[in-house]
Phi, psi and omega in degrees: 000124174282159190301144181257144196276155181293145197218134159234151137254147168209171197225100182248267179244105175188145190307352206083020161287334173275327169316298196261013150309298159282022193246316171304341174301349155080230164294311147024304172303326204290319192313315167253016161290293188345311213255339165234185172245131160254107192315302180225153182168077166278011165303281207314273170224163220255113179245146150216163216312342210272344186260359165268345176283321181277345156309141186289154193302173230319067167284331189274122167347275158221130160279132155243093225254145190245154176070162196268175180260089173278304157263172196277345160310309192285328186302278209315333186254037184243321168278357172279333178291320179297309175275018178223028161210165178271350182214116150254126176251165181269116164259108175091155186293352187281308186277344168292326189201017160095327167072177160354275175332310189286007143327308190286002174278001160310341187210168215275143182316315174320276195339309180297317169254000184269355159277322179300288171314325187205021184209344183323146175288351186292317204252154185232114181192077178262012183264354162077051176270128188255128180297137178266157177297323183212128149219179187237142177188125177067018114155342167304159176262140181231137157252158173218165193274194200224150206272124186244158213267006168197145164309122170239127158291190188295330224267343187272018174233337166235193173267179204216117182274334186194163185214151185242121162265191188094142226234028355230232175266142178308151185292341181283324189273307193296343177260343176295319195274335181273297216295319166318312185295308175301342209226004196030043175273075195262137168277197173318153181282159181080358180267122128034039203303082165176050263328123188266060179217163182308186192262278158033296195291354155222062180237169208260353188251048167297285182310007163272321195289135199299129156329323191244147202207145152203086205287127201250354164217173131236135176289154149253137202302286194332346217257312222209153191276099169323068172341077182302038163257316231235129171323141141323301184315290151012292197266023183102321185289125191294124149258167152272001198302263253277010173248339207265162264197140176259180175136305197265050171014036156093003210283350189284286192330302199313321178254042180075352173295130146305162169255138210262340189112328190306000178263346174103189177259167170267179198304313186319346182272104158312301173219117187301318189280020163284302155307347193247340176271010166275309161315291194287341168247025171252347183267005264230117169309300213284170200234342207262153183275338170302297195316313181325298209298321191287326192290300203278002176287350212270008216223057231269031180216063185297321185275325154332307207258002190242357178222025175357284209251340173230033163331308193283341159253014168325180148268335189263335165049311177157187190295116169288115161280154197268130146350094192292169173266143171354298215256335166291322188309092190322158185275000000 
């Protein structure tokens, strides 16, 4: 019987929502358990780091790595993933574009523990004690992986062969994409497993949205009773469909929700929240800068709401930090 090709999963800074993207393949699963070995998946079942390490360089079929790269742990198995597979892929928006986490590249790593640690209203730390990377006690070494000063997707700390997007990917884009792997139906390396057209174009409240938009507010869904018929945009509500990559049918419109963005831009898009805060304020009725500023106050989370999911690959990518001092300083 021939060898059945090899499957990874791995999880890096990112909530468990792809974990259990695939777990939602539901009967599906058996089907592609059936059909490969799965080498890692420590969500799952107990793999350890030292037998993926002893495996020859690209045995493994496909990775499918989830989440963003934050720490230097994350780093080191994302390259350990790499050279030990023939296909890695970005699963989901934290390794497609830094995701949720790279929010935090707003602000500089200091910032970040000295809040956690030591300034949170939660926490009691008046000796301002922080976990070290290394330290000694009874004569052992204790290590922790090290807070690295920015969010990164996959593709900026290795290469990267296909990417799945979404927030998370649908069980439909995830069983397309194993079979696509198994069947060797591959598009170009660097694509997109997802249809490259806006979300707009399948969203059922297509035939509503005005040629012309002229927002004289903006809303927020909690603010107002939604027309589940009527575009969003229509009603005042930031959507992202017309920046955003289509592939999860909609399903934020369908349940009265605007789209938050996870899939990404389409190739044509350079920068999403750029394209859609280019959009919404070229449609802005007043002409005047007050009128302007009270219409865009309707708007109090611009980097929240136009880079949900992709700051860390952005053109603003994230906070420029002051020089570190020597024993601070990343390799």
């Amino acid at each position: 019987m021939p060898e059945k090709p090899k499957i990874a999963f791995y999880w890096c800074a990112s909530c468990g929502g792809c974990e259990e993207a695939v777990v939602d393949l539901a009967e599906d699963i058996l089907s592609v358990v059936a059909a490969v070995d799965i080498v890692l998946w420590p969500v799952a079942m107990d793999f350890k780091k030292k037998q993926i390490e002893a495996m020859p360089d690209k045995s493994i079929a496909a990775t499918l790595l989830n989440g963003a790269i934050r720490t230097s742990e994350q780093e080191e198995m994302a390259h350990l993933l790499r050279r030990k597979s023939q296909y890695l892929i970005a699963y989901g928006a934290c390794a497609q574009l830094g995701g949720i986490p790279s929010l935090a590249n707003q602000f500089s790593r200091e910032q970040l523990l000295r809040y956690v640690y030591e300034e949170a209203p939660t926490v009691e730390n008046q000796a301002k004690t922080r976990p070290q990377s290394s330290s000694q006690n009874n004569g052992h070494t204790v290590t922790l992986p090290v807070f690295r000063n920015l969010v990164r997707a996959l593709n900026q700390v290795v290469e990267v062969d296909f990417y799945i997007p979404g927030c998370p990917p649908t069980p439909k884009m995830t069983k397309a994409a194993v079979v696509a792997l198994l069947e060797g139906k591959l598009p170009p390396k660097g694509s997109v497993l997802a249809p490259d057209m806006a979300l707009c174009e399948q969203c059922a409240r297509k035939a509503s949205k005005p040629a012309d938009l002229s927002f004289t507010a903006f809303k927020r869904p909690h603010q107002v009773m939604l027309d589940p018929n009527l575009c969003l945009l229509a009603q005042g509500v930031v959507c992202m469909g017309p920046a955003t990559r289509g592939g999860c049918e909609a399903v934020c419109p369908a349940g009265n929700m605007p789209c938050t963005g996870c899939f990404g831009p389409t190739s044509r898009v350079r920068d999403q929240g750029a394209k859609m805060l280019s959009s919404l304020c070229a449609n802005v009725a007043a002409k005047e800068t007050k009128e302007i500023d009270e219409i865009l106050a309707g708007i109090p989370d611009p980097v929240g709401t136009f880079y949900r999911y992709g700051l860390g690959t952005s053109l603003l990518r994230g906070k420029v930090s002051l020089p570190l001092a020597p024993a601070q300083k990343e390799p």
